[in-house]
N, CA and C atoms of all chains as a GROMACS GRO file, in nm:
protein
  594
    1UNK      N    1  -0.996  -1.128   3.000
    1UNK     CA    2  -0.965  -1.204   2.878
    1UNK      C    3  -0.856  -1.133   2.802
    2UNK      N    4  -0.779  -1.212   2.762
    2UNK     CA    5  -0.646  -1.109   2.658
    2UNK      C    6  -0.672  -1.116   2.540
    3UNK      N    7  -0.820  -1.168   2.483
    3UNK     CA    8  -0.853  -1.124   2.361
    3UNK      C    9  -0.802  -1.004   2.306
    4UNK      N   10  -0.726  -1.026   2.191
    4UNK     CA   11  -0.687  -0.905   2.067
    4UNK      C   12  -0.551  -0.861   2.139
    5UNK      N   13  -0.495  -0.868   2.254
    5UNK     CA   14  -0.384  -0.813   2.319
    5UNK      C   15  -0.271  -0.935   2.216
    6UNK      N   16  -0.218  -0.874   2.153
    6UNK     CA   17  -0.080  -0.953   2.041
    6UNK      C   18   0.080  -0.883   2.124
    7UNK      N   19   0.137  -0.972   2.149
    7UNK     CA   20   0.252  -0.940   2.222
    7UNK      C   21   0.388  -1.047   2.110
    8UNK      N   22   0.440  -0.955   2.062
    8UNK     CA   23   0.556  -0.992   1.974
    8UNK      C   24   0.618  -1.118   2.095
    9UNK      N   25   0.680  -1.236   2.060
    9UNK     CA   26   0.705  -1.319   2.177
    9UNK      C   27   0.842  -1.399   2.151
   10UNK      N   28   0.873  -1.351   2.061
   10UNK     CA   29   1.031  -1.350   2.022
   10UNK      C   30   1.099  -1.449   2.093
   11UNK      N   31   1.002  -1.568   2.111
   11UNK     CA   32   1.083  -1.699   2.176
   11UNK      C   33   1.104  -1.705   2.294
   12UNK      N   34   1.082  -1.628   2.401
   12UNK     CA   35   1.128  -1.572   2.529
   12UNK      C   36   1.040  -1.604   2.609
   13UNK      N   37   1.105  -1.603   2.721
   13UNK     CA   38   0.958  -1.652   2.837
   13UNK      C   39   0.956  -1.474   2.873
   14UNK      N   40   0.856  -1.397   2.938
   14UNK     CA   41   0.824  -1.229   2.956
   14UNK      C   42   0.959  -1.176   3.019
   15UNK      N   43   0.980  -1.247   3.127
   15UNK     CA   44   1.096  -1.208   3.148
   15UNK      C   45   1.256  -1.151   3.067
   16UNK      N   46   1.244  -1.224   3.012
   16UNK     CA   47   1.339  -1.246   2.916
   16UNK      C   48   1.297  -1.154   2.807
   17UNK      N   49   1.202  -1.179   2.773
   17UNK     CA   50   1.184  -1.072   2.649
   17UNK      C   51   1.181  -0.947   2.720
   18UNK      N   52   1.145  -0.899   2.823
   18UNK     CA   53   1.148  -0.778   2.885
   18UNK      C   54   1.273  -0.719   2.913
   19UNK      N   55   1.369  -0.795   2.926
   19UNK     CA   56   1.516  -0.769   2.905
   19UNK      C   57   1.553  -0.729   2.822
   20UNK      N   58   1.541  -0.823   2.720
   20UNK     CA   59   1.593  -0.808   2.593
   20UNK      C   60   1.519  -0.661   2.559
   21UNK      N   61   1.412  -0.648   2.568
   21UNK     CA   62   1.391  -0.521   2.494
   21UNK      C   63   1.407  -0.336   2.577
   22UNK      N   64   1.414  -0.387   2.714
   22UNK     CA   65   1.491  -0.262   2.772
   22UNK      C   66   1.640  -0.273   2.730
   23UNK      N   67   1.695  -0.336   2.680
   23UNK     CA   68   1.807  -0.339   2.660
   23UNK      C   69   1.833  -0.334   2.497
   24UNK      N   70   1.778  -0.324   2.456
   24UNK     CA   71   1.764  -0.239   2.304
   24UNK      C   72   1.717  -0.146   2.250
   25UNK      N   73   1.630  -0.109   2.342
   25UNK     CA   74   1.555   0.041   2.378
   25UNK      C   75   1.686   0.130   2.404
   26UNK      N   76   1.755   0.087   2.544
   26UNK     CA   77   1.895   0.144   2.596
   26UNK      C   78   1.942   0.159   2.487
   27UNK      N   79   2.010   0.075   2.398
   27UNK     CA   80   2.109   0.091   2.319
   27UNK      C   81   2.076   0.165   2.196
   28UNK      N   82   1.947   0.147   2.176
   28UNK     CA   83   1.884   0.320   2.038
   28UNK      C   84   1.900   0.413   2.109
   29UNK      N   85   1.861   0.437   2.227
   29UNK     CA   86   1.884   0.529   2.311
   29UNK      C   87   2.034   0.660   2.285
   30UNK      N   88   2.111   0.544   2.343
   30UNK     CA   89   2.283   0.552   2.342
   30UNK      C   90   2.340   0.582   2.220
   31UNK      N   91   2.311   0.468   2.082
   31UNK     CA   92   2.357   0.453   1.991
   31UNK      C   93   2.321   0.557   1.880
   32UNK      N   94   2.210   0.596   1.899
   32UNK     CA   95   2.142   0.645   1.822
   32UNK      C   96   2.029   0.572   1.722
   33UNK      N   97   2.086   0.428   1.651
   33UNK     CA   98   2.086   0.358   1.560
   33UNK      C   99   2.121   0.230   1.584
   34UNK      N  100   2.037   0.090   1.592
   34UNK     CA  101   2.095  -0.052   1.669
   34UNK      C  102   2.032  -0.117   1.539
   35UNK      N  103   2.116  -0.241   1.497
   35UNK     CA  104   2.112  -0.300   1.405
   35UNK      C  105   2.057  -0.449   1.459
   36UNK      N  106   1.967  -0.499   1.412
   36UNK     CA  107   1.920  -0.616   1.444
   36UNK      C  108   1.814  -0.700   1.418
   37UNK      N  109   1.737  -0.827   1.440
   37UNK     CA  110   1.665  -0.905   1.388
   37UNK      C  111   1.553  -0.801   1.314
   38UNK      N  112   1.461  -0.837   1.246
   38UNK     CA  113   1.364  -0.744   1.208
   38UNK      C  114   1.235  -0.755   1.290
   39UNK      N  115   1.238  -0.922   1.372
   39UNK     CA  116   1.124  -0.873   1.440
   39UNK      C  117   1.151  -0.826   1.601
   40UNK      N  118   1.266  -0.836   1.611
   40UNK     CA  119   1.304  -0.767   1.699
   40UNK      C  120   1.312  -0.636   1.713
   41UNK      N  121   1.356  -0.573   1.586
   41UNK     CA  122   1.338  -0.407   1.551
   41UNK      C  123   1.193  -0.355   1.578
   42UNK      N  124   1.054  -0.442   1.514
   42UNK     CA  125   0.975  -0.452   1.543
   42UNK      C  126   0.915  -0.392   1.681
   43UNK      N  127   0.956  -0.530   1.746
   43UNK     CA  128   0.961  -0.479   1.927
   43UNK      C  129   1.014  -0.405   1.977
   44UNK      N  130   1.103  -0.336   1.949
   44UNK     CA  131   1.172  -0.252   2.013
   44UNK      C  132   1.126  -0.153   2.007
   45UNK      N  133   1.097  -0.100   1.867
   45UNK     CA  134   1.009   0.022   1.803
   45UNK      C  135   0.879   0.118   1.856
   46UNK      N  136   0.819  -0.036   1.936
   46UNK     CA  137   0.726  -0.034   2.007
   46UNK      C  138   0.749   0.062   2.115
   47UNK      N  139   0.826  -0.014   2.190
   47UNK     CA  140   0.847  -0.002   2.267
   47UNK      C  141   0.903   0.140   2.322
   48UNK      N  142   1.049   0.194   2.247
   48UNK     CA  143   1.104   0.293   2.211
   48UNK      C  144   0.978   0.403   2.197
   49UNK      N  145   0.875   0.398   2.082
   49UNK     CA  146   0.792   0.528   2.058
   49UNK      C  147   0.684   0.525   2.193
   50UNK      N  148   0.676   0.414   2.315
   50UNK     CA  149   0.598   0.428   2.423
   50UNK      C  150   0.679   0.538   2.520
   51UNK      N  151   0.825   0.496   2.512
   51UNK     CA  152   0.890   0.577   2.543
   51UNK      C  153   0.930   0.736   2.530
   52UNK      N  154   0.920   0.712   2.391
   52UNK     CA  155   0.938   0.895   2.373
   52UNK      C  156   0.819   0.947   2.438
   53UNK      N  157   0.726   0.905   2.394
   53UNK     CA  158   0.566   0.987   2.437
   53UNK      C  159   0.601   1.004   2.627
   54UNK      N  160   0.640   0.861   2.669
   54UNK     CA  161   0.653   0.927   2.810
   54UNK      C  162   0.781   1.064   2.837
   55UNK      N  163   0.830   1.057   2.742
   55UNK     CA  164   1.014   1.134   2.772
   55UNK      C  165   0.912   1.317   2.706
   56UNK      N  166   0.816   1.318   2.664
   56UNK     CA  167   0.792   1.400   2.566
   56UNK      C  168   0.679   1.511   2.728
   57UNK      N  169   0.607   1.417   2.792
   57UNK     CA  170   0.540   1.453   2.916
   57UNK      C  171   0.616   1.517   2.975
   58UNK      N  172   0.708   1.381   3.075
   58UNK     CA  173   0.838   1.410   3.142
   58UNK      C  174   0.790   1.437   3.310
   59UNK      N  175   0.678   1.417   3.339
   59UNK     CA  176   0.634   1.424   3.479
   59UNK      C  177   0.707   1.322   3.540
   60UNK      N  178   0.698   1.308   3.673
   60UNK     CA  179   0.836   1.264   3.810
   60UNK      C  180   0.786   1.118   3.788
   61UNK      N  181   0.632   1.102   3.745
   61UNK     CA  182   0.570   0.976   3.768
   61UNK      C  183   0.594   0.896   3.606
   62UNK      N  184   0.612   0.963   3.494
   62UNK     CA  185   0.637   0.921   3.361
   62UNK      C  186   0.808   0.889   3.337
   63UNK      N  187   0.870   0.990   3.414
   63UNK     CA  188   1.028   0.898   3.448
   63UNK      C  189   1.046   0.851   3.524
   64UNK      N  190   0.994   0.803   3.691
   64UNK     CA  191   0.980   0.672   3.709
   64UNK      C  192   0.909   0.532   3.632
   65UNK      N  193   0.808   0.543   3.582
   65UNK     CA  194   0.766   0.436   3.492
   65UNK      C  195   0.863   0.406   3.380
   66UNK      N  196   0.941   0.482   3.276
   66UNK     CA  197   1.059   0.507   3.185
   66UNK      C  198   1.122   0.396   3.247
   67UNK      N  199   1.195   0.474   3.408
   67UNK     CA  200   1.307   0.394   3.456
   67UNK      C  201   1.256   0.247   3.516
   68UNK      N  202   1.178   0.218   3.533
   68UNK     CA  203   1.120   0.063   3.556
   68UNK      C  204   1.087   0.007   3.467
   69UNK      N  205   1.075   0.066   3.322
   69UNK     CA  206   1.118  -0.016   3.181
   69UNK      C  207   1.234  -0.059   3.157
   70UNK      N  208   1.264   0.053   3.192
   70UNK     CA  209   1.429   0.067   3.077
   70UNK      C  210   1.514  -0.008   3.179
   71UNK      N  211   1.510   0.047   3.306
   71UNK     CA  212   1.618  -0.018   3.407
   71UNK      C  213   1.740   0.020   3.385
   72UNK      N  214   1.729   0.208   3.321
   72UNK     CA  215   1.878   0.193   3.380
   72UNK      C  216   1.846   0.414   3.363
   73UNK      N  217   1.939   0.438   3.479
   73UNK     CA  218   1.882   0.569   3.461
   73UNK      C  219   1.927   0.681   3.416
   74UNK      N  220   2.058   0.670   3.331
   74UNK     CA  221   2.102   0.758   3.254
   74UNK      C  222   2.097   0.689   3.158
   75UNK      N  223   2.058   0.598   3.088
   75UNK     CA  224   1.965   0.619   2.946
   75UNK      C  225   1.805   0.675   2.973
   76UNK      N  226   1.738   0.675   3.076
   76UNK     CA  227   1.621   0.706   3.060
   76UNK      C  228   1.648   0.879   3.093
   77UNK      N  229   1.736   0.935   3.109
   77UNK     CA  230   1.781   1.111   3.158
   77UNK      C  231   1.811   1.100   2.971
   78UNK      N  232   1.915   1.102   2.944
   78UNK     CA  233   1.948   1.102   2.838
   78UNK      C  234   1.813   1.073   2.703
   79UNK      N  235   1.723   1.002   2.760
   79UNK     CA  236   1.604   1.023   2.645
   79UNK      C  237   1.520   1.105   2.706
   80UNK      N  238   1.498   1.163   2.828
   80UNK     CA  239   1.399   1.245   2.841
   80UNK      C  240   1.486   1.409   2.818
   81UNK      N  241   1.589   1.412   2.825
   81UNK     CA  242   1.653   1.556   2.831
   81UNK      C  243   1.746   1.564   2.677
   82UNK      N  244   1.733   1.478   2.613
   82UNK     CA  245   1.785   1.517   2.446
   82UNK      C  246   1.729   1.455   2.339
   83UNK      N  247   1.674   1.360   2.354
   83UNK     CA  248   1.589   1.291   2.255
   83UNK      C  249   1.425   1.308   2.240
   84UNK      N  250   1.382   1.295   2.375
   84UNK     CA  251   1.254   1.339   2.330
   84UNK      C  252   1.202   1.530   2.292
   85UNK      N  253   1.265   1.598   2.391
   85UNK     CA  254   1.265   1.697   2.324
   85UNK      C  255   1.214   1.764   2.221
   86UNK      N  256   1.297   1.688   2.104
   86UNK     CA  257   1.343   1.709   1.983
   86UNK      C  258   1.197   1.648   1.918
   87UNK      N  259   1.125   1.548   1.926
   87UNK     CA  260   1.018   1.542   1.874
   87UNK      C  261   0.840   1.601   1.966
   88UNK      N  262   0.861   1.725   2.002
   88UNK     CA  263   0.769   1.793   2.058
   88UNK      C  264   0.690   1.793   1.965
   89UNK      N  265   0.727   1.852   1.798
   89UNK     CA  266   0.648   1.888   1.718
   89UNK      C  267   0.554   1.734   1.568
   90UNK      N  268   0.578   1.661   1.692
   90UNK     CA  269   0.613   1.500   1.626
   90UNK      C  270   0.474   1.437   1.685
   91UNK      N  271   0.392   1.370   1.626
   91UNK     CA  272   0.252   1.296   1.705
   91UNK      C  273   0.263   1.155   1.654
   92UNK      N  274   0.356   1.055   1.716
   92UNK     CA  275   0.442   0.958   1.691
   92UNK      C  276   0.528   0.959   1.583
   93UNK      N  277   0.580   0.832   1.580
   93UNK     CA  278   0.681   0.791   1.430
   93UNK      C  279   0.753   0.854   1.470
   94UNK      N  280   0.830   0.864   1.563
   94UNK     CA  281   1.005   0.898   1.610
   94UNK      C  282   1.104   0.801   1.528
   95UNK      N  283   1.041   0.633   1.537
   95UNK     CA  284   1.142   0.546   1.467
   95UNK      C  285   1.085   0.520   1.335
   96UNK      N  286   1.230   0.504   1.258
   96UNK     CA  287   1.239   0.424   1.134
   96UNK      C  288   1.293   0.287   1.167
   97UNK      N  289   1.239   0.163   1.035
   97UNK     CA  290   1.310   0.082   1.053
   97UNK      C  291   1.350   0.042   0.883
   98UNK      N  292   1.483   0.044   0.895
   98UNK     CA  293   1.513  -0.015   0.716
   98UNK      C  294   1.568  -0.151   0.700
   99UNK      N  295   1.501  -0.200   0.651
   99UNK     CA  296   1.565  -0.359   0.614
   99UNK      C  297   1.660  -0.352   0.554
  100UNK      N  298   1.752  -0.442   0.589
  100UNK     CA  299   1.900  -0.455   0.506
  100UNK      C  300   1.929  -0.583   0.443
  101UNK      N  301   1.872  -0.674   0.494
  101UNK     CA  302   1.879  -0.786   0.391
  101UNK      C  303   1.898  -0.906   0.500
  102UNK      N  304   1.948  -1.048   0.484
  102UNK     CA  305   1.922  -1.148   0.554
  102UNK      C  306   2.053  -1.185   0.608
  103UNK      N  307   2.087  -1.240   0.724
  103UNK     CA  308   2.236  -1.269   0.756
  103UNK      C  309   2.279  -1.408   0.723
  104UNK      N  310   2.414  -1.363   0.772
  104UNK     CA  311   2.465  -1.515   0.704
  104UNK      C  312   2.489  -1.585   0.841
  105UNK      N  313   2.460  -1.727   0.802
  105UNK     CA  314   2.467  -1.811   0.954
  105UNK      C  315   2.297  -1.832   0.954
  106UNK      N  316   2.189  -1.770   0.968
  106UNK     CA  317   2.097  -1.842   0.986
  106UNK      C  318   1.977  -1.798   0.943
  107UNK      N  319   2.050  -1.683   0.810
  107UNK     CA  320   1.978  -1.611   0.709
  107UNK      C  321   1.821  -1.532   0.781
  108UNK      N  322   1.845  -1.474   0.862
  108UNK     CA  323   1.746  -1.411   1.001
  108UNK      C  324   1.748  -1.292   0.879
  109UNK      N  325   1.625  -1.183   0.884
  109UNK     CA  326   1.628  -1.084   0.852
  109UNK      C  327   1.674  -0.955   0.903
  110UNK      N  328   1.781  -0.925   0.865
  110UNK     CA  329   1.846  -0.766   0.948
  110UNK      C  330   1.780  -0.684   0.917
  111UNK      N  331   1.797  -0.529   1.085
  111UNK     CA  332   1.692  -0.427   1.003
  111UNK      C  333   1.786  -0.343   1.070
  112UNK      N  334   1.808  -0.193   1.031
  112UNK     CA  335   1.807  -0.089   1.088
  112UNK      C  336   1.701  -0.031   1.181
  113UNK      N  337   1.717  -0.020   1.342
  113UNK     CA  338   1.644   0.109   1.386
  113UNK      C  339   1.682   0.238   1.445
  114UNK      N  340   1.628   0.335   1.381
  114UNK     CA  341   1.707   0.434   1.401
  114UNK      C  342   1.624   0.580   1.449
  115UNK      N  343   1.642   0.682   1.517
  115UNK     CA  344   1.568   0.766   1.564
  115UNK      C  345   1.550   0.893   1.397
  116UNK      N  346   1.424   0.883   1.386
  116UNK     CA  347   1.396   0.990   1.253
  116UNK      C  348   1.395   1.133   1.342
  117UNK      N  349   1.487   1.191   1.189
  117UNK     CA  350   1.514   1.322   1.229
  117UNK      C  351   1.642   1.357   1.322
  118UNK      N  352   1.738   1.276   1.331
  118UNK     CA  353   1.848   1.251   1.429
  118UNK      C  354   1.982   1.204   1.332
  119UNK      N  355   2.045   1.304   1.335
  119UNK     CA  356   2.200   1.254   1.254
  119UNK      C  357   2.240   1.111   1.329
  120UNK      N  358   2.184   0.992   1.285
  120UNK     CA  359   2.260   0.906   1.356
  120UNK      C  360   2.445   0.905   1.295
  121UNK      N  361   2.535   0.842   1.388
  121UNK     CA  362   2.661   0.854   1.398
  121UNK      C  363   2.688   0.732   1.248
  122UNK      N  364   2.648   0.801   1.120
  122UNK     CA  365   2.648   0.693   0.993
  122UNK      C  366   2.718   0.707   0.949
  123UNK      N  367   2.662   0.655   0.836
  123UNK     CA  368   2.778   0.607   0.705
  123UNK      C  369   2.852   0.732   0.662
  124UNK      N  370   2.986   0.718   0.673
  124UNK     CA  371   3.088   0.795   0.597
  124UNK      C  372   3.144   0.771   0.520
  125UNK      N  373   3.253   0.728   0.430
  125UNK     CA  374   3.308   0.627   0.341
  125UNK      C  375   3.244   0.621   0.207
  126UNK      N  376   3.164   0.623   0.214
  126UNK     CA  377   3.041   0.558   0.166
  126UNK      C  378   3.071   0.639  -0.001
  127UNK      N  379   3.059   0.765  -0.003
  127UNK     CA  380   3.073   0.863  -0.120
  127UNK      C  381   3.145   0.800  -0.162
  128UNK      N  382   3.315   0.791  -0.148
  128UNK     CA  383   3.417   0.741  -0.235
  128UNK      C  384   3.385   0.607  -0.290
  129UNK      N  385   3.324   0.562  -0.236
  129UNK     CA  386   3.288   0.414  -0.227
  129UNK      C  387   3.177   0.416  -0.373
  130UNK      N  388   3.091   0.519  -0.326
  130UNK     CA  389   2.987   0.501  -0.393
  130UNK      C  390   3.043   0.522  -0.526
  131UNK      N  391   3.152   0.640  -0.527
  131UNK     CA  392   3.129   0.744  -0.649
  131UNK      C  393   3.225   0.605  -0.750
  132UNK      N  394   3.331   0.544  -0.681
  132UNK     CA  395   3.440   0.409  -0.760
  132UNK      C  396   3.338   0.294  -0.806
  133UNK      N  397   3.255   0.257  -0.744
  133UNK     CA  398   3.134   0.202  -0.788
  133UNK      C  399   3.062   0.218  -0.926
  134UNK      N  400   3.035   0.349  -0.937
  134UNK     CA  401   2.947   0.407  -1.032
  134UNK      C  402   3.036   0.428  -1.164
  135UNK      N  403   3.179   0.472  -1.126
  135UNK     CA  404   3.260   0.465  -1.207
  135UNK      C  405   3.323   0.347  -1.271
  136UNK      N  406   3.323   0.232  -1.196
  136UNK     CA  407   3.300   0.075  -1.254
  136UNK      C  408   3.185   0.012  -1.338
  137UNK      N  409   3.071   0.094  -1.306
  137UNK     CA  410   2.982   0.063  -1.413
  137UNK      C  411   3.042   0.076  -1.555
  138UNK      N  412  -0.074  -5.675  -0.194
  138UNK     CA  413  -0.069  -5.470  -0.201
  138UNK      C  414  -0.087  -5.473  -0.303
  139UNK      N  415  -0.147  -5.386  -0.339
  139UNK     CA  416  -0.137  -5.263  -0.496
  139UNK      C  417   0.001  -5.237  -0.508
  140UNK      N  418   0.057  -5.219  -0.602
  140UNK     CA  419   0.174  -5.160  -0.672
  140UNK      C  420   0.192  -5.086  -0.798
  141UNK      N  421   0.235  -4.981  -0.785
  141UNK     CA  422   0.278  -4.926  -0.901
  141UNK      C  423   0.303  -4.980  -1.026
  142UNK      N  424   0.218  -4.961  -1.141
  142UNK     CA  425   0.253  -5.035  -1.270
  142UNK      C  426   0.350  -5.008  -1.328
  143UNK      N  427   0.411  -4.893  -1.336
  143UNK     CA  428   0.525  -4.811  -1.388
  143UNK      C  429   0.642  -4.729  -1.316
  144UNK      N  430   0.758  -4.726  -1.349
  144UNK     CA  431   0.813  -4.639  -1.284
  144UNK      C  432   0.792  -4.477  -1.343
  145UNK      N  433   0.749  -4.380  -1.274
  145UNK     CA  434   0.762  -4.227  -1.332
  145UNK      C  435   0.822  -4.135  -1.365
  146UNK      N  436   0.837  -4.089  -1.508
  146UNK     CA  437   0.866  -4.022  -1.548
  146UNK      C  438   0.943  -3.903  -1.525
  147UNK      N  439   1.103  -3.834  -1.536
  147UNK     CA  440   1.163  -3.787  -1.468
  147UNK      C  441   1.036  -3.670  -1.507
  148UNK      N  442   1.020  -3.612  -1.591
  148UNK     CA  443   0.919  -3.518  -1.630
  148UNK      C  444   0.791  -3.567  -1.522
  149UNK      N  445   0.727  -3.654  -1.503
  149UNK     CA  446   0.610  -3.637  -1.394
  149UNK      C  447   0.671  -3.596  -1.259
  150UNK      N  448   0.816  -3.684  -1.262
  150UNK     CA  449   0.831  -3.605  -1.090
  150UNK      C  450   0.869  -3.478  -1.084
  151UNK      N  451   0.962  -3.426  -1.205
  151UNK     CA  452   1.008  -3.286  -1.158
  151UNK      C  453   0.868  -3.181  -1.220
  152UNK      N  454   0.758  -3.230  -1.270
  152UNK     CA  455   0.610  -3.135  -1.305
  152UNK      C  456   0.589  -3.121  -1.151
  153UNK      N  457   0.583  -3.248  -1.066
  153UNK     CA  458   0.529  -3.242  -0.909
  153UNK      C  459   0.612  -3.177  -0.830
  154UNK      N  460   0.722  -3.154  -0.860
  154UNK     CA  461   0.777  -3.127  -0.736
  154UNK      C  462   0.811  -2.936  -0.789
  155UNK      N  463   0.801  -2.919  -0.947
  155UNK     CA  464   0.792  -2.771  -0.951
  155UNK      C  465   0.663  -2.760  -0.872
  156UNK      N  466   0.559  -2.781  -0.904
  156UNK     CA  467   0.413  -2.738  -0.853
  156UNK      C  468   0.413  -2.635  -0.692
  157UNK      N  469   0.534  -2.714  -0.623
  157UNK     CA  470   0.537  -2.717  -0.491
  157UNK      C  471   0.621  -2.627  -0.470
  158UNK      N  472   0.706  -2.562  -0.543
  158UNK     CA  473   0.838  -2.460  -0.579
  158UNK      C  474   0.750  -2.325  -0.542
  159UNK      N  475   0.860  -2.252  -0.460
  159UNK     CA  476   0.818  -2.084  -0.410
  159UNK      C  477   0.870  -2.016  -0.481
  160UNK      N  478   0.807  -1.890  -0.498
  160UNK     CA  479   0.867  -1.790  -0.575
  160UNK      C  480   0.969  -1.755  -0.572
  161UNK      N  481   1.082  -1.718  -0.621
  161UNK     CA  482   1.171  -1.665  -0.615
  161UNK      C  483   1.208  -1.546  -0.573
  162UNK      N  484   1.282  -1.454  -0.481
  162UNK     CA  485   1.262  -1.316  -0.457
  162UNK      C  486   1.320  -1.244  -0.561
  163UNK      N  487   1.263  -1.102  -0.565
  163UNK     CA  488   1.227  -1.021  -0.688
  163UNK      C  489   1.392  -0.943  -0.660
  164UNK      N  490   1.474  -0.913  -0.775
  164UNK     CA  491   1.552  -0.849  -0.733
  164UNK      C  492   1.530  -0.758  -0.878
  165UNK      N  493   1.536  -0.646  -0.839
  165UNK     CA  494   1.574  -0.487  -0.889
  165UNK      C  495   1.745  -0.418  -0.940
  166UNK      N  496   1.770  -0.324  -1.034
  166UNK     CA  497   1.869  -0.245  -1.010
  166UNK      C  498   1.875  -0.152  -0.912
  167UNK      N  499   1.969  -0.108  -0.847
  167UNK     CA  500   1.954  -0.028  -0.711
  167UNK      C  501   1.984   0.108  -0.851
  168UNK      N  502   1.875   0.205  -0.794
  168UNK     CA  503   1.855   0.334  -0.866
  168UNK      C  504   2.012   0.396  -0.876
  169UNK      N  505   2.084   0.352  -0.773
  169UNK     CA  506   2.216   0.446  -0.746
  169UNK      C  507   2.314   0.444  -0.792
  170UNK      N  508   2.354   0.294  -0.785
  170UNK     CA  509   2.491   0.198  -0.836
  170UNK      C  510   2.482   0.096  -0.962
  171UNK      N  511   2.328   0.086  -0.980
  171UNK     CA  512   2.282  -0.054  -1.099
  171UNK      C  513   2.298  -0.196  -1.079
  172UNK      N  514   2.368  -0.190  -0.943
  172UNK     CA  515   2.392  -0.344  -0.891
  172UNK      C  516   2.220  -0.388  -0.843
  173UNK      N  517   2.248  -0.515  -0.882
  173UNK     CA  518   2.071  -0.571  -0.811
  173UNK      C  519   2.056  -0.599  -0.707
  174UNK      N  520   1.960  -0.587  -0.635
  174UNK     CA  521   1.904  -0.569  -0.515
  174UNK      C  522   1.759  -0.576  -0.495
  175UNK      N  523   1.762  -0.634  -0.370
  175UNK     CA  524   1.593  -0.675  -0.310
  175UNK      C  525   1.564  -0.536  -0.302
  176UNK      N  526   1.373  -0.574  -0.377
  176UNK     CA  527   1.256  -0.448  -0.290
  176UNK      C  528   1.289  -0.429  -0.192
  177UNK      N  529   1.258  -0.323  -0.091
  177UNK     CA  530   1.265  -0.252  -0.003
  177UNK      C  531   1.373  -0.292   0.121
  178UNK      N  532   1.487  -0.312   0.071
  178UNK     CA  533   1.601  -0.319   0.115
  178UNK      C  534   1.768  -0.208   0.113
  179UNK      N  535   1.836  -0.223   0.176
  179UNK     CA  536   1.946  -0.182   0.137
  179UNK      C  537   2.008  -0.194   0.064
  180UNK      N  538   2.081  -0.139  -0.071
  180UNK     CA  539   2.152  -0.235  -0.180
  180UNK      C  540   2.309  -0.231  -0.109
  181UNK      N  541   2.276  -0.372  -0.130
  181UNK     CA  542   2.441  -0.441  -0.052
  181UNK      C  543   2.502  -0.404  -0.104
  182UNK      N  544   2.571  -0.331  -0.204
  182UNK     CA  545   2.664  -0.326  -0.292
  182UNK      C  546   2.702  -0.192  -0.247
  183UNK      N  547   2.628  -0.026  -0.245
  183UNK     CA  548   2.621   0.089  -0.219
  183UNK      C  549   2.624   0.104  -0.132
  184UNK      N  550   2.519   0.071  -0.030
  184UNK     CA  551   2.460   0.083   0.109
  184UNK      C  552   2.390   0.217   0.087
  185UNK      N  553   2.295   0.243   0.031
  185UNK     CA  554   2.145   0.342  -0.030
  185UNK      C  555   2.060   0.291  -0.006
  186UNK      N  556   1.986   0.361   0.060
  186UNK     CA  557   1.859   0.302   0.025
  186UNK      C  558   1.765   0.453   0.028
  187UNK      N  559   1.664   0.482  -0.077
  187UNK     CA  560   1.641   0.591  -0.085
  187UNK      C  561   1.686   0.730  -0.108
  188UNK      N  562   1.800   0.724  -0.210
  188UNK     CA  563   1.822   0.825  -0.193
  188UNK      C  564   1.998   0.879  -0.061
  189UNK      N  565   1.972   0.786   0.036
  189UNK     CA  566   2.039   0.786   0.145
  189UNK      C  567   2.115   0.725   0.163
  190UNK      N  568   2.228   0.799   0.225
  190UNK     CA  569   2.340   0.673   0.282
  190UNK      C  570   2.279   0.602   0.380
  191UNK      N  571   2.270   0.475   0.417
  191UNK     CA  572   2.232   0.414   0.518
  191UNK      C  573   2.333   0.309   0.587
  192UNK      N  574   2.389   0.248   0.499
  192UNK     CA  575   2.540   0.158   0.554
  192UNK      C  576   2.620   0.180   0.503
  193UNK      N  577   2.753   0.192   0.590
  193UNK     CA  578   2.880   0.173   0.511
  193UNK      C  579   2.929   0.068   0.434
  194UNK      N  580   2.952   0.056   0.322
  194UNK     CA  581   3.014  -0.056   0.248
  194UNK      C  582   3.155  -0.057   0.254
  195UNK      N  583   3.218  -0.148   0.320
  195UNK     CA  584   3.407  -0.168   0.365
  195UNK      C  585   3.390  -0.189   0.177
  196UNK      N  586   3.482  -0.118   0.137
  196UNK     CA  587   3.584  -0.145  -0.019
  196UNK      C  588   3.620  -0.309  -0.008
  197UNK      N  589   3.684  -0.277   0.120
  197UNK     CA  590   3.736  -0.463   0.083
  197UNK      C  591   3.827  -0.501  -0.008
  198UNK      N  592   3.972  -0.504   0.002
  198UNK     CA  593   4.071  -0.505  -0.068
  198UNK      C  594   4.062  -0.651  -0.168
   0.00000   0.00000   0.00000
């Protein structure tokens, strides 16, 4: 019975959603930081912190399972040899997710996900920006 | 048929059709810049949230 088993279903037949989310897993992976639906961030999140925990083991049999998620195998090297690592001292909650507000076109909710504790490749600009801002007040 | 005895009141229809009206979302000053901004969001204006840079905001000529 799949009583209580809740599977985010993001419109997709499994297939498809199984794509979609090794392939956004990949790209936090890569990116550091992937910008996108919120319940998609959601899923991914999931997904991503199943991941670290396996990248965090790292046995021959936990990066084959990785790589039959992820489906691709230098993002799954690349999270088991620099990303997970880094949260040894970590007992989940690797990801954040920050809402940014709603888009335009079909007003969907955007979110940030991003690896906590990880300089993602961010905002720069931003100071001058901020400081001409504040000075317009 | 039955029919309506009266036509109604712009006040009865727009009482009915507020009734049915959603809240409005809550917007805040962003602690950083004073521009307003949604709870637990990014303020579009800064790109802060917490304390933090979180997005770049293009100036935008």
């Amino acid at each position: 019975m799949r009583h209580r088993k809740k599977t985010v279903k993001l419109g997709r037949t499994s297939a498809h959603r199984d794509a979609l989310l090794s392939g956004l897993v990949c790209n936090l992976i890569a990116e550091k930081r992937i910008t996108t639906t919120l319940a998609k961030a959601r899923a991914a999140r999931s997904m991503a912190e199943k991941m670290v925990t396996l990248g965090k083991r790292g046995t021959l049999a936990d990066r084959r399972r990785a790589i039959s998620l992820l489906r691709r195998k230098d993002r799954v090297a690349e999270l088991f040899n620099d990303i997970a690592p880094g949260y040894a001292g970590r007992a989940g909650g690797y990801t954040r997710i920050i809402k940014v507000g709603r888009r335009m076109g079909d007003n969907a909710e955007q979110a940030i996900l991003e690896w906590v504790d990880r300089a993602a490749v961010a905002p720069k600009k931003s100071t001058e920006e901020n400081e001409s801002a504040t000075t317009a007040e | 048929m039955a029919q309506p005895k009266s036509k109604k009141s712009k006040s009865k229809t727009r009482s009915r059709k507020m009734s049915k009206h959603g809240e409005l979302p809550i917007a805040v000053p962003c602690p950083e810049c004073g521009a307003p901004r949604l709870t637990h969001r990014v303020c579009p204006s800064c790109g802060m949230y917490k304390g933090r840079q979180v997005v770049t905001i293009d100036a935008g000529e």
